[in-house]
C-alpha positions in Angstrom: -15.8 -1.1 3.6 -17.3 -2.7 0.5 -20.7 -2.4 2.0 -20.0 1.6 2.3 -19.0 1.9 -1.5 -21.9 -0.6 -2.4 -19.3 -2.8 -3.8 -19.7 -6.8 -2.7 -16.4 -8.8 -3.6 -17.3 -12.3 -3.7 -13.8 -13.4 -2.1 -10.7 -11.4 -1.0 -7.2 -13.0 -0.2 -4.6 -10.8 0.9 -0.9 -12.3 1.2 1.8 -9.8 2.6 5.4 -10.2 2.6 7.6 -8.2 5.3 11.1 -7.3 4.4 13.7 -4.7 5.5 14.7 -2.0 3.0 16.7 1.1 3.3 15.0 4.1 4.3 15.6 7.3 2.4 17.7 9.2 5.3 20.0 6.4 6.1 19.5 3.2 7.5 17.4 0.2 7.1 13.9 0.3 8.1 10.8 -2.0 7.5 8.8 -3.0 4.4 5.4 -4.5 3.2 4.3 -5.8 0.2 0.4 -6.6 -0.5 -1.3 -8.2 -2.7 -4.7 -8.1 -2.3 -6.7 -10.7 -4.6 -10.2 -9.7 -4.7 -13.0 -11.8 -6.5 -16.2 -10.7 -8.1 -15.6 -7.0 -9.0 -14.3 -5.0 -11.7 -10.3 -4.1 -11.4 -11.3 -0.3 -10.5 -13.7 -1.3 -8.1 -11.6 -3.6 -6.8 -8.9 -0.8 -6.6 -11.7 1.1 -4.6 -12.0 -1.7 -2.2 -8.7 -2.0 -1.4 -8.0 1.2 -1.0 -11.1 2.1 1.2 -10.0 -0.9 3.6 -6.3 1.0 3.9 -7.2 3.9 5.1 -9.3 2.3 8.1 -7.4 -0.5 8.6 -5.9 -0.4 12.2 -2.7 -2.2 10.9 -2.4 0.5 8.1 -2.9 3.2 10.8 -0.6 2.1 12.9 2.6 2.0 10.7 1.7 5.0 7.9 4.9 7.5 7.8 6.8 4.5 9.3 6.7 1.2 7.2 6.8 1.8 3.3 3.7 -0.1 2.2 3.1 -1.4 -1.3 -0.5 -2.8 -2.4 -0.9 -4.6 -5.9 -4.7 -5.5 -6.5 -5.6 -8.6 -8.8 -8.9 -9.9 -9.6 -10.4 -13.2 -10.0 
């Protein structure tokens, strides 16, 4: 991802909490938090990063429409 937008984070830690929350329509459904803590860049290109990596990441794939996913980024 980072290579594609030229960007080179010196470090990333992500740390993801999973929860149940109530879903819109009724019912309880699934939740994720992220934070994604990315070293070496710029908060905006960090931002970039981040949201590069969601769009192909297989985990992201797989739930979008289903989980609600949150994504903080921090840099270091």
């Amino acid at each position: 991802m980072g290579a594609q937008l030229k960007l080179k984070p010196s470090s990333v830690t992500i740390q993801a909490a999973v929860g149940i929350g109530t879903k819109s329509d009724g019912g309880f459904g699934l939740k994720v938090d992220l934070i994604a803590t990315i070293g070496g860049l710029a908060q905006a290109d960090a931002e970039k990063v981040v949201a590069a990596g969601h769009t192909v990441c297989p985990y992201s794939n797989a739930v979008k429409g289903n989980v609600d996913v949150t994504i903080a980024v921090k840099i270091t």
